[in-house]
C-alpha positions as MATLAB code, in Angstrom:
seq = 'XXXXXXXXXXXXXXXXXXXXXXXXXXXXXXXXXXXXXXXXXXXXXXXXXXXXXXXXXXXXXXXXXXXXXXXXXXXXXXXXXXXXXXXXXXXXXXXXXXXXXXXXXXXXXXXXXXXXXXXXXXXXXXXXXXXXXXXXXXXXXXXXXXXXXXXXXXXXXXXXXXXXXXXXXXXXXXXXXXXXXXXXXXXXXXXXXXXXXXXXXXXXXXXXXXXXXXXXXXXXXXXXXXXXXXXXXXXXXXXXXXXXXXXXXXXXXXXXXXXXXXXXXXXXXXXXXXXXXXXXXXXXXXXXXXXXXXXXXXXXXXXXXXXXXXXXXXXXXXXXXXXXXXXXXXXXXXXXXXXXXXXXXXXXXXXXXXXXXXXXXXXXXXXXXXXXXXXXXXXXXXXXXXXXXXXXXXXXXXXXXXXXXXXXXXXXXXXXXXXXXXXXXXXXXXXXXXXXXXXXXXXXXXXXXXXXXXXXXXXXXXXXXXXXXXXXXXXXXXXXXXXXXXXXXXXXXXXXXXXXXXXXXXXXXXXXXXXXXXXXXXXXXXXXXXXXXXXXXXXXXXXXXXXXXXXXXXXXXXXXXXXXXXXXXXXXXXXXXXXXXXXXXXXXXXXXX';
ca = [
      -2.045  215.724  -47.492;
      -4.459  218.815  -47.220;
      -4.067  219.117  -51.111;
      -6.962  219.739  -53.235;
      -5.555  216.727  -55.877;
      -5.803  218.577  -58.982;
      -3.681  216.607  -60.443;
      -4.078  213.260  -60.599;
      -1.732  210.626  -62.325;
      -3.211  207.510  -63.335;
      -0.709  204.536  -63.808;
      -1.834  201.988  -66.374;
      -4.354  202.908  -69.287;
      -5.855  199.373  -69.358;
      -9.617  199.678  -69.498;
     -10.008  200.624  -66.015;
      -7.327  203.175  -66.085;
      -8.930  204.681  -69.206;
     -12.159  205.162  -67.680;
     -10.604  206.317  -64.851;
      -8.634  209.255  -66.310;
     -12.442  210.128  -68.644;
     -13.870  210.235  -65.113;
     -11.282  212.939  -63.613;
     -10.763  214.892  -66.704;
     -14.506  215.471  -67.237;
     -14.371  216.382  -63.818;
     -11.775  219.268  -64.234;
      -8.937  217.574  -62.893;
      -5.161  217.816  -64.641;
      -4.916  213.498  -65.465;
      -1.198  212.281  -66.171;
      -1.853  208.736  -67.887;
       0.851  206.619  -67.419;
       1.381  203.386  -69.620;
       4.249  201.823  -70.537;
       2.742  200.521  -73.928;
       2.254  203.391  -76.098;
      -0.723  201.588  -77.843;
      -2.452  201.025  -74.751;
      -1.556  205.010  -74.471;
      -2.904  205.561  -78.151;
      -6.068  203.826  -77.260;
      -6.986  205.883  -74.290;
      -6.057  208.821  -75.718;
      -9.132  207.981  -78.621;
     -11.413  206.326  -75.807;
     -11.748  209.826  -74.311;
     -12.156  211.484  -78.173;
     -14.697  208.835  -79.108;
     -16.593  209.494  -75.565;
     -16.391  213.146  -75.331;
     -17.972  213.563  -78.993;
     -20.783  211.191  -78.003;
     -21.583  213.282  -75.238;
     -21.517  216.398  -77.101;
     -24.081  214.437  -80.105;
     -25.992  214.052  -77.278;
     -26.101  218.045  -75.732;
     -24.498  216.587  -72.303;
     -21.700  218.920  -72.693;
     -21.001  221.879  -75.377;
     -17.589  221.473  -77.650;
     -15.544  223.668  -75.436;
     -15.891  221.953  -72.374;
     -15.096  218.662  -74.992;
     -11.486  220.440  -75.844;
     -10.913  221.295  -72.027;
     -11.402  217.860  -70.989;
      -9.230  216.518  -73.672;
      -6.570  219.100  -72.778;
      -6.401  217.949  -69.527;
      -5.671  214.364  -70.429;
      -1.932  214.105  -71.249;
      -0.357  210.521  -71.379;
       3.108  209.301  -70.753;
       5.527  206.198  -70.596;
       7.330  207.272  -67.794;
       6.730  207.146  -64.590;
       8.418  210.164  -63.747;
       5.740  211.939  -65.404;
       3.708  211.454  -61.754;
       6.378  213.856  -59.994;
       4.278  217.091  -59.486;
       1.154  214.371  -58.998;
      -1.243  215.294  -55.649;
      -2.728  211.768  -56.286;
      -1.441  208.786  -57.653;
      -4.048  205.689  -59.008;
      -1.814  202.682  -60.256;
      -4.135  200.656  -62.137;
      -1.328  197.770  -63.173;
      -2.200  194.160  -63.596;
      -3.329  192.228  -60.378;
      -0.055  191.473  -59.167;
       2.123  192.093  -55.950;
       4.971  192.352  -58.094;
       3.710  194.385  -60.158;
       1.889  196.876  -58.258;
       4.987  196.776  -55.844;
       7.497  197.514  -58.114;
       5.625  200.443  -59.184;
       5.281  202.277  -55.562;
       8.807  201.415  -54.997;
       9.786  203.748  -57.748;
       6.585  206.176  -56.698;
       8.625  206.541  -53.555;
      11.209  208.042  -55.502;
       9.500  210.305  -57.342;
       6.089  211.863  -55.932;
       6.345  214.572  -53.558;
       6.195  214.062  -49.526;
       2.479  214.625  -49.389;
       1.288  212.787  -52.208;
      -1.434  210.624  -51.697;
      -0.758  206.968  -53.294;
      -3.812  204.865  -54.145;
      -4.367  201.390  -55.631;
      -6.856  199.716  -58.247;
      -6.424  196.296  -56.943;
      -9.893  194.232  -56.208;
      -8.103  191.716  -54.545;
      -4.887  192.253  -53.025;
      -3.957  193.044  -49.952;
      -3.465  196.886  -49.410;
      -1.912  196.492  -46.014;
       0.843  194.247  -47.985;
       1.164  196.873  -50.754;
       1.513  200.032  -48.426;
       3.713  197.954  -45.886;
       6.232  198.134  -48.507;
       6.517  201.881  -49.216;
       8.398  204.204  -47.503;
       5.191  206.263  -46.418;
       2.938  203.501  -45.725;
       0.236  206.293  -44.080;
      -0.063  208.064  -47.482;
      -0.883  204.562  -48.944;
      -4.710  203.486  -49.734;
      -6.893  201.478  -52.157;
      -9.041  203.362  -54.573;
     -11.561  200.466  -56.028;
     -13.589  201.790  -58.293;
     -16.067  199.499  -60.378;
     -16.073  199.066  -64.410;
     -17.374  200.835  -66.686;
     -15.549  203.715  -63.974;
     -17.373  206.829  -66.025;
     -20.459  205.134  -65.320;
     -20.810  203.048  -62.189;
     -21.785  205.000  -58.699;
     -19.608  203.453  -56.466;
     -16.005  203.465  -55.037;
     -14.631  201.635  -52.526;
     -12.395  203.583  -50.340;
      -9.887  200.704  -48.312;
      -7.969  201.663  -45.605;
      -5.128  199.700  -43.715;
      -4.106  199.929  -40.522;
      -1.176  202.271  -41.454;
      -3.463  204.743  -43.545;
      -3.675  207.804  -42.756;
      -7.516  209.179  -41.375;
      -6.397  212.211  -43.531;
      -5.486  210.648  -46.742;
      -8.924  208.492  -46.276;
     -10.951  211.855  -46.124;
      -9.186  213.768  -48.672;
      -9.686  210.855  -51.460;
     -13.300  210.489  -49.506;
     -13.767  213.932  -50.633;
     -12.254  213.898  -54.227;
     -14.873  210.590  -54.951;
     -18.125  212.742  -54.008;
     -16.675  215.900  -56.307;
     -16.398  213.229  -59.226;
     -20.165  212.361  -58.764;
     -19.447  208.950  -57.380;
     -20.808  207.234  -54.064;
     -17.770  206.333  -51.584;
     -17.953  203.509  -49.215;
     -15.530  203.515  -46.890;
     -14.014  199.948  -45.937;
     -11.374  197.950  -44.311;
      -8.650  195.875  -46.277;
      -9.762  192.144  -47.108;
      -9.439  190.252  -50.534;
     -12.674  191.672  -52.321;
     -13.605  194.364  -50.045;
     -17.467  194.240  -50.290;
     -19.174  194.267  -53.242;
     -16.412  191.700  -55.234;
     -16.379  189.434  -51.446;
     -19.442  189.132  -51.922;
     -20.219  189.058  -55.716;
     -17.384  187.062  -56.892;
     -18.173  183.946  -54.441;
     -21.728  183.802  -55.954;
     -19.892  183.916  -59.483;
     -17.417  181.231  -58.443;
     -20.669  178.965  -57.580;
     -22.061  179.716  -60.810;
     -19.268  178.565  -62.511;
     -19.613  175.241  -60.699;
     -22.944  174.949  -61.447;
     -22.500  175.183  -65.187;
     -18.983  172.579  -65.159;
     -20.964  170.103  -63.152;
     -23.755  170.193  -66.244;
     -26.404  170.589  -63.661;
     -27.967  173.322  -66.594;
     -26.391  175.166  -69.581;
     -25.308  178.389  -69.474;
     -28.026  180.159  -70.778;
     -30.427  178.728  -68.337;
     -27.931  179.860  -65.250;
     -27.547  183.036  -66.815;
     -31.222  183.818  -67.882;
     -32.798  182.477  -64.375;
     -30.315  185.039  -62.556;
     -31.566  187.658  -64.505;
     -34.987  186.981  -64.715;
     -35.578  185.511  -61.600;
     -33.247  188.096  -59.317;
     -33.708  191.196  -61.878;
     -29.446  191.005  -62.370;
     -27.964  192.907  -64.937;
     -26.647  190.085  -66.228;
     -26.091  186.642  -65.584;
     -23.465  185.744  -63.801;
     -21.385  183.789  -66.552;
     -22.175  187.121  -69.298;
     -20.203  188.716  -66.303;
     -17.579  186.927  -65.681;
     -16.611  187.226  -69.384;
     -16.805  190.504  -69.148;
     -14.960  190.783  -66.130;
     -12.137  188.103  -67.538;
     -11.897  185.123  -66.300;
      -8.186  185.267  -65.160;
      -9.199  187.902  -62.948;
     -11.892  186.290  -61.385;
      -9.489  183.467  -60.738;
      -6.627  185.816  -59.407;
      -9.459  187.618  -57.272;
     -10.917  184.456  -55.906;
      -7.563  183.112  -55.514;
      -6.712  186.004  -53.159;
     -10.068  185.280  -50.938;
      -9.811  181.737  -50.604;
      -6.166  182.184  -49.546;
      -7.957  184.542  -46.311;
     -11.094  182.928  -45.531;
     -10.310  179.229  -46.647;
     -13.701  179.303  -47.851;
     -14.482  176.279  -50.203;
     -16.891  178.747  -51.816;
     -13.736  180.917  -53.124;
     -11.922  178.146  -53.495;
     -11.981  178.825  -57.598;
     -14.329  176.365  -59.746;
     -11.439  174.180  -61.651;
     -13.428  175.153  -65.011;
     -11.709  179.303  -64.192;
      -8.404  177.467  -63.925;
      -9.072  175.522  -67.388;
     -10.364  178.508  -70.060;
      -7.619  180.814  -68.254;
      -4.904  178.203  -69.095;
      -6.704  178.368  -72.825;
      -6.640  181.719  -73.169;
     -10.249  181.879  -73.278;
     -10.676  184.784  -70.693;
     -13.657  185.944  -72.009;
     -14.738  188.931  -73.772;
     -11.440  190.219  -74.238;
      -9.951  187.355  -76.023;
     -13.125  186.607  -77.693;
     -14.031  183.370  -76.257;
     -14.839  182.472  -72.987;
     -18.298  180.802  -71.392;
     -19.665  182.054  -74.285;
     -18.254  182.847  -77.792;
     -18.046  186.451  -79.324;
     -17.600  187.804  -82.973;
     -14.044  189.426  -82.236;
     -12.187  189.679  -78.970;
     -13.926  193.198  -76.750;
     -16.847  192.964  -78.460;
     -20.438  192.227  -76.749;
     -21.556  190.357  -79.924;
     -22.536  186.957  -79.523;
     -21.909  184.199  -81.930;
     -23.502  180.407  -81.829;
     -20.948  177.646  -81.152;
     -21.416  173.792  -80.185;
     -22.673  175.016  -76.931;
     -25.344  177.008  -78.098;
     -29.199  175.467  -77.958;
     -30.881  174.272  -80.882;
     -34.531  176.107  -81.626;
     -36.975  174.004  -80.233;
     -39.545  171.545  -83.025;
     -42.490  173.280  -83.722;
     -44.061  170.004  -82.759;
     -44.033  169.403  -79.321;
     -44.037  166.150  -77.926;
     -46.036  166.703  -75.159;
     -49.329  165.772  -73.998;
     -52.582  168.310  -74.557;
     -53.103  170.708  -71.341;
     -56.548  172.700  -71.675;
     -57.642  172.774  -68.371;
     -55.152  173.348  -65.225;
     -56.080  172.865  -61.050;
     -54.184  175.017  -58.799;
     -54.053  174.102  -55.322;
     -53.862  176.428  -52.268;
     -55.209  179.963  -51.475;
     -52.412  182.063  -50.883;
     -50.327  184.820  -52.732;
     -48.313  182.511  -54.980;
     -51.821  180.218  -55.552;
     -53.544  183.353  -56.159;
     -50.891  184.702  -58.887;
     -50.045  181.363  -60.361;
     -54.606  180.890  -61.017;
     -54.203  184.570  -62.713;
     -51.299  183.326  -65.372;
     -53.108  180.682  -66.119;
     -56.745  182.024  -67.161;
     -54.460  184.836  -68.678;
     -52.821  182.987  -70.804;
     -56.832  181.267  -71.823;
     -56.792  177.798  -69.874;
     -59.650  176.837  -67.562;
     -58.364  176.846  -64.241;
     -59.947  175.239  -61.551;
     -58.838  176.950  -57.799;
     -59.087  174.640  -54.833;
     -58.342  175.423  -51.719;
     -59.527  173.678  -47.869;
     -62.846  175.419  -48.287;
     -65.235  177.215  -50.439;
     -64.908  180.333  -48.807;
     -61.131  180.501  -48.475;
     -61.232  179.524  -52.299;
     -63.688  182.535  -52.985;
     -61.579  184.546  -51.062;
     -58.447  183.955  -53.303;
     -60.295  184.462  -56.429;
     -61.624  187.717  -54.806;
     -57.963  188.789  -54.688;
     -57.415  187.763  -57.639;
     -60.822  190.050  -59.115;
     -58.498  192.696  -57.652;
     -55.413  192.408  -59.291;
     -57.087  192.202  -62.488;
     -58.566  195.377  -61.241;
     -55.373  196.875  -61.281;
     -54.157  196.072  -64.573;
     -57.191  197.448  -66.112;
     -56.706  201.143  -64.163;
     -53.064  200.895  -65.241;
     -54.408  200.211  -69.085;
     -52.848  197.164  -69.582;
     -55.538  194.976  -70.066;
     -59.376  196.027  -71.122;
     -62.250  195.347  -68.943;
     -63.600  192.746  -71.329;
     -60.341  191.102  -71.345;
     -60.209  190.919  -67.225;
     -63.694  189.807  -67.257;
     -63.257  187.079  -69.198;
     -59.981  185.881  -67.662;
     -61.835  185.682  -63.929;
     -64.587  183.788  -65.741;
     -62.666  181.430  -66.600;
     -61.504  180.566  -62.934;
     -63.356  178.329  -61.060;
     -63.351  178.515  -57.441;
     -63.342  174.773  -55.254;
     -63.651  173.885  -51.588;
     -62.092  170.215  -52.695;
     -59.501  168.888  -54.644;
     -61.873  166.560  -55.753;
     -62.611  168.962  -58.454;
     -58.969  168.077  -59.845;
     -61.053  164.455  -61.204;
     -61.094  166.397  -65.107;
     -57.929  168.923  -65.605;
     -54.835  168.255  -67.658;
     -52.520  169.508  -65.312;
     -52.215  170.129  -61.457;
     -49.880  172.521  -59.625;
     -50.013  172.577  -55.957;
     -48.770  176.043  -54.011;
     -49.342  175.071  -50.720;
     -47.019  175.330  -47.800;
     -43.693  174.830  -48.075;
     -43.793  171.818  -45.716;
     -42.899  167.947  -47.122;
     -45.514  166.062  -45.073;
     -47.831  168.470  -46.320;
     -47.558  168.793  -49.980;
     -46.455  164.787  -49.976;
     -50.031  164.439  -48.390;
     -51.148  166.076  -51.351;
     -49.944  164.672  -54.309;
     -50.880  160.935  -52.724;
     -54.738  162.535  -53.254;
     -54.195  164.049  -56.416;
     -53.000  160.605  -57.534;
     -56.425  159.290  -56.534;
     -58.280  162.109  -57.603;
     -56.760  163.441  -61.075;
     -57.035  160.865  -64.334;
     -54.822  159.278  -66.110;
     -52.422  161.148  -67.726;
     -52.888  164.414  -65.755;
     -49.693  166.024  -64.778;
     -48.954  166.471  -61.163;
     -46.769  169.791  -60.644;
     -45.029  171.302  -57.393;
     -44.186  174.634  -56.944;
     -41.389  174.047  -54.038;
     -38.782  176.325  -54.092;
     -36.281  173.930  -52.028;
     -38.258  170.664  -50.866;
     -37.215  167.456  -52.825;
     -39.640  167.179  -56.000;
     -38.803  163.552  -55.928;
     -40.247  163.032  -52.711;
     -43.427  164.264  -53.855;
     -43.218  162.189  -57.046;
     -42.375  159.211  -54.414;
     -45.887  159.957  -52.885;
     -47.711  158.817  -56.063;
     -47.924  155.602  -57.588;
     -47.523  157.736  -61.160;
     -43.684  159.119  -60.421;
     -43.327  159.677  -64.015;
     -45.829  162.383  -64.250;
     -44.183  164.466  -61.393;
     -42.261  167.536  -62.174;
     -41.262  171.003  -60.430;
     -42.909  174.296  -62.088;
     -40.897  176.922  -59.471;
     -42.732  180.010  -60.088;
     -41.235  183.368  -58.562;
     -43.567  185.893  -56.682;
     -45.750  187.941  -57.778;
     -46.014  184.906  -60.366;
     -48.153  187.522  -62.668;
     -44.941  189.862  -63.001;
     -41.896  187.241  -62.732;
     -40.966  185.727  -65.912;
     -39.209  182.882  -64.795;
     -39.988  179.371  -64.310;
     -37.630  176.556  -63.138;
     -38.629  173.696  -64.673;
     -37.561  170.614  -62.187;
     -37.355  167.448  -63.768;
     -36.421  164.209  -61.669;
     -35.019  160.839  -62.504;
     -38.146  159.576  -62.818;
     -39.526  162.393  -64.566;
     -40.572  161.244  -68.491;
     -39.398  163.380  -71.684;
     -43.282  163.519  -72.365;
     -44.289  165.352  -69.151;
     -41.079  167.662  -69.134;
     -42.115  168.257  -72.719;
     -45.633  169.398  -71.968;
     -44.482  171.505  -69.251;
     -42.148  173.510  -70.973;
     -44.379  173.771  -73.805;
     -47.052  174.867  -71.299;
     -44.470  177.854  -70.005;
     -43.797  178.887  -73.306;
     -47.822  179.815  -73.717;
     -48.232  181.412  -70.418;
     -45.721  183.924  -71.497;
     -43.115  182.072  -69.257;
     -39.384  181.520  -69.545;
     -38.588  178.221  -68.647;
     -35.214  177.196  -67.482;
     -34.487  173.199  -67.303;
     -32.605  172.168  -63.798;
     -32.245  169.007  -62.067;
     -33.916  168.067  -58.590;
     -31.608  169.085  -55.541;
     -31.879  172.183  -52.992;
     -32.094  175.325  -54.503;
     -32.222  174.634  -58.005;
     -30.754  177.229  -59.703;
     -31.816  180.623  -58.216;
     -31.891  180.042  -54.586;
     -28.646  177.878  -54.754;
     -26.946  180.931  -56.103;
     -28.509  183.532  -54.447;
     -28.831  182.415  -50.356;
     -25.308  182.165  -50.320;
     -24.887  185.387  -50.960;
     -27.480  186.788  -49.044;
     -25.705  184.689  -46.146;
     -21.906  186.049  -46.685;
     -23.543  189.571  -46.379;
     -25.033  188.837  -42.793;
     -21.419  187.528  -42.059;
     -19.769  190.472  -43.115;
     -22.466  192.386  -40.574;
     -21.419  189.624  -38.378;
     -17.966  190.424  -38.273;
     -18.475  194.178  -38.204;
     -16.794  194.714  -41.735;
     -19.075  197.149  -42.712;
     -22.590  198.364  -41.724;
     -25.851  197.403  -43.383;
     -26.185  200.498  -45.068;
     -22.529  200.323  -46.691;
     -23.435  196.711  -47.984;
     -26.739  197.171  -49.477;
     -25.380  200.438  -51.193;
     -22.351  198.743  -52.896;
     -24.790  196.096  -53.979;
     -27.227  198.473  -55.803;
     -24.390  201.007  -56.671;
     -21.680  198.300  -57.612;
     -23.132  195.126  -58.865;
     -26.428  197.064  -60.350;
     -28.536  195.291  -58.228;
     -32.243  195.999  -58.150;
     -31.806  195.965  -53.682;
     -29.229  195.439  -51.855;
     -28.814  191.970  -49.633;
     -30.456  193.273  -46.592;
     -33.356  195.167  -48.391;
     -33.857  191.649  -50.238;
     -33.517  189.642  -46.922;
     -36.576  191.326  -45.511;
     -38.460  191.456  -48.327;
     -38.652  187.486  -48.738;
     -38.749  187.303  -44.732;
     -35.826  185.878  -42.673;
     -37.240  182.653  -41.709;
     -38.144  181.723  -45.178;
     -34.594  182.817  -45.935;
     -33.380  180.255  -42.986;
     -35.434  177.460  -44.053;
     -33.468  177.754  -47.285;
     -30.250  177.928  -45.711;
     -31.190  175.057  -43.366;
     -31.951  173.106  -46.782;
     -28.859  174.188  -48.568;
     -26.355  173.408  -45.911;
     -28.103  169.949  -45.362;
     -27.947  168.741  -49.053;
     -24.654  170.091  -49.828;
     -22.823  169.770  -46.178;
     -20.653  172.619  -47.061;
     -19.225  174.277  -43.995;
     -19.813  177.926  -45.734;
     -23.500  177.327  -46.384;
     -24.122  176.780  -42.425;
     -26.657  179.973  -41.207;
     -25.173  183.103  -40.286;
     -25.976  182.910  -36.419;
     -27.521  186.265  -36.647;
     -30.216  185.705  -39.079;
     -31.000  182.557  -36.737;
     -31.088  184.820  -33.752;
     -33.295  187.426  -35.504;
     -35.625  185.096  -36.505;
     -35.713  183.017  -32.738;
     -36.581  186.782  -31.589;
     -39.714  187.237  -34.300;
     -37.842  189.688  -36.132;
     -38.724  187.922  -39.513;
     -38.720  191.328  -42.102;
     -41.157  193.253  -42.977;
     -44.210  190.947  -42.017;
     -43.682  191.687  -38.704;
     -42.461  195.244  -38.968;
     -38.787  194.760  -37.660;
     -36.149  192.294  -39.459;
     -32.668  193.900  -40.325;
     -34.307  197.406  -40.236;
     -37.423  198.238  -38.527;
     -40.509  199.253  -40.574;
     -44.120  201.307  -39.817;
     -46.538  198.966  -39.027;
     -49.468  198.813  -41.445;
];
């Protein structure tokens, strides 16, 4: 196994396989594609023409190294082709008989000290290389799709691998540019463990009608900064696969989170797997195209008339961060905002910091002095809520604590007049609770802002039971001018963002838990794998780890799901004061300011 693998045979030109053999030939290595279809052989034969003459349109490589490359890539329908192979990568459909029945007949062919990898993102590798004849030269080779473009590749060892074979392909990924993570063999390794649970809840969310599809998808993206949202990807991954991947997790961990959403089992039983058949969530002009096409699913353009009430003048209440930020989009976007807080000089204070943020917009040039000026004028600071008696509409953003803001809304209901509405800004407390506190429930929504609330375009827009189509009318009509996207949800924990995204964050402490793989390895397949703007544990102690608890706390207690109980560590870290970077020491330690 101390080969250089020069040449490499790939088995199965699907689109994986295809972008696998681009990513080795471009690399200099001899590729054997192996397909048993010759269209699928065809088609990567003019993927790798069609990719190669982009790059040299766009100077990343001259036209000679083009014809090397494509000289290198020679396909075949047999797999006898892989006999002189140093590597082998089967890429076959996500089955044990399949993928068995080809390293069967690998054993047959390849030499002694050929180095056997697997595709698979969800089988067992230990199962697969059990049933060779070398089951030390046996590994799993994951990498991510598009291949020629995403950094990372899992490297999955079983207990029969060789160390050898681990560092040689080890090696081999850094030469092809790529980031290797080396891991152990479980159903989803790390980046799909943990990525396709979060999907799986996604797809729940959206066949329980709790919100459409384009309100999951665009408060992922806009509220986490996600590629895409997670039923876009699942599309694009094909649904079938996510079932047969999620199928394969559940059957380890028993995990009613990867126990697959029925609505996976339903469009795969269609035939609508997504992108690839052209239909899936969504609906696409012709099957592997991106290009979206309306169907009955798809929203109606709002009337230009709304049908809610007139908001000119909005009260904020409370003098922190999120207060502070929510003031500044207001008196941005031209409203007279009124900032109250427990005392003049802690509401002075707040508008002070938000004097400098305005600051900062003007030295970055993208607003003029005249412009900031007039926006802080237009902010008026309060030591009472009594000066709530006159605005149109009131948000609290006080802490996130139900006797508190409960307190709250029973003054505003004295205080503001009819017809004002009352807004909360919880990000997992009951909104109907709040409402509850009023005598005026009808006039209660949520308006979940995400920090900094000047540079987050998202707003969850919580409506109630009790909540009436006027007020939920007004407030999305009020998001819409703040430069806001709004995103309808119903009232229970989490709404849609942190119901989808503390899970997650969760499974990856358990994985740390467990001793899987280290923080580093995580956060890296994350960022590298899922193209996520930080990785679970940079994220964790960004937001702070008992803020993150509280949510879990909330989430397990609403939904009683045995898989949304609190890692023990994150309770542990945050018993010991180690709550993120506040306090200079959460999952990593950080300089003190």
């Amino acid at each position: 196994m101390d080969t250089p693998l020069h040449t490499i045979a790939v088995v199965g030109l699907g689109t994986m396989g295809t972008g696998i053999a681009e990513v080795l030939a471009h690399a200099g290595r001899e590729v054997i594609g192996i397909d048993i279809s010759d269209s699928a052989a065809r088609h990567a034969v003019t993927a790798l023409e069609t990719s190669t003459a982009r790059a040299v349109e766009r100077e990343r490589i001259t036209e000679e190294e083009r014809r090397n490359t494509l000289a290198r890539f020679r396909t075949f329908s047999d797999l006898h082709a892989a006999a002189e192979a140093d590597l082998v990568i089967e890429v076959v459909p996500e089955s044990y008989e399949a993928k068995q029945q080809v390293f069967r007949a690998l054993d047959a062919i390849v030499r002694p000290d050929a180095i056997l990898a697997t595709g698979t993102n969800a089988l067992s590798v230990t199962r697969l290389a059990a049933d060779s004849q070398h089951p030390e030269r046996v590994l799993g080779l994951h990498f991510f799709n598009p291949a020629p473009a995403m950094k990372l590749v899992e490297v999955v060892s079983s207990v029969l691998t060789s160390p050898l074979a681990v560092e040689t392909v080890t090696a081999l990924a850094r030469e092809l540019g790529k980031e290797p993570v080396a891991v152990g063999d479980r159903p989803g390794f790390v980046a799909d463990g943990l990525l396709f649970g979060y999907l799986n809840q996604a797809a729940a969310m959206y066949e329980a009608k709790y919100a459409s599809r384009e309100d999951i998808d665009a408060a992922m993206k806009l509220g986490c900064g996600l590629p895409m949202g997670p039923l876009a990807l699942l599309d694009l991954i094909g649904i079938d696969t996510a079932r047969t991947v999620l199928d394969a997790m559940y059957a380890e961990s028993h995990d009613r989170l990867h126990a697959p959403s029925p609505i996976l089992k339903q469009l795969s039983e269609a035939g609508l797997t997504g992108r690839k058949a052209g239909r899936g969530f969504y609906s696409y002009a012709a099957p592997d195209t991106s290009v979206l096409v309306p169907d009955a699913l798809t929203p109606q353009p709002e009337a230009a008339a709304s049908a809610g009430r007139e908001v000119r003048s909005v009260g904020v209440a409370g003098s922190g961060t999120m207060a502070s930020g929510i003031a500044e989009v207001f008196a941005k976007a031209g409203y007279d905002v009124v900032l109250a807080a427990r005392s003049p000089e802690k509401a002075e204070t707040a508008k002070a910091r938000i004097a400098k943020s305005l600051a900062r917009s003007v030295d970055k040039g993208r607003m003029t002095a005249e412009a900031s000026a007039a926006t802080l004028a237009r902010i008026t600071p309060a030591g009472s809520l009594d000066a709530f008696a006159e605005v149109d509409l009131a948000v609290e953003a006080v802490a996130e604590d139900l006797e508190i803001k409960q307190a709250l809304f029973a003054t505003l209901d004295k205080i503001c007049k009819e017809g004002a509405v009352l807004a909360t800004t919880t990000s997992s407390l009951p909104v109907v609770a709040c409402a509850r506190a009023t005598s005026r429930p009808q006039d209660v929504i949520g308006m979940h802002f995400f920090n900094p609330a000047p540079a987050m375009k998202l707003v969850e827009v919580v409506r109630t039971v009790l909540t009436s189509d006027e007020v939920h009318a007004t407030v999305r009509e009020v998001t819409t001018k703040i430069k806001k996207h709004p995103v309808d949800c119903g009232d229970r924990a989490g709404f849609i963002v942190n119901a989808l995204l503390f899970p997650y964050l969760n499974n990856a402490i358990k994985m740390v838990e467990e001793h899987y793989a280290t923080l580093d390895d995580i956060d890296a397949a994350m960022k590298l794998g899922g193209g996520y703007p930080m990785g679970p544990f940079e994220l964790l102690d960004v937001v702070g780890l008992d803020v993150s608890l509280a949510i879990e706390k909330v989430l397990h207690r609403e939904f009683r799901d045995p898989g949304l109980a609190p890692a023990p560590l994150l309770e542990h870290l945050v018993a010991a004061g180690c709550l993120g970077r506040k306090t200079g020491r959460g999952f990593r330690e950080y300089a003190r300011r």
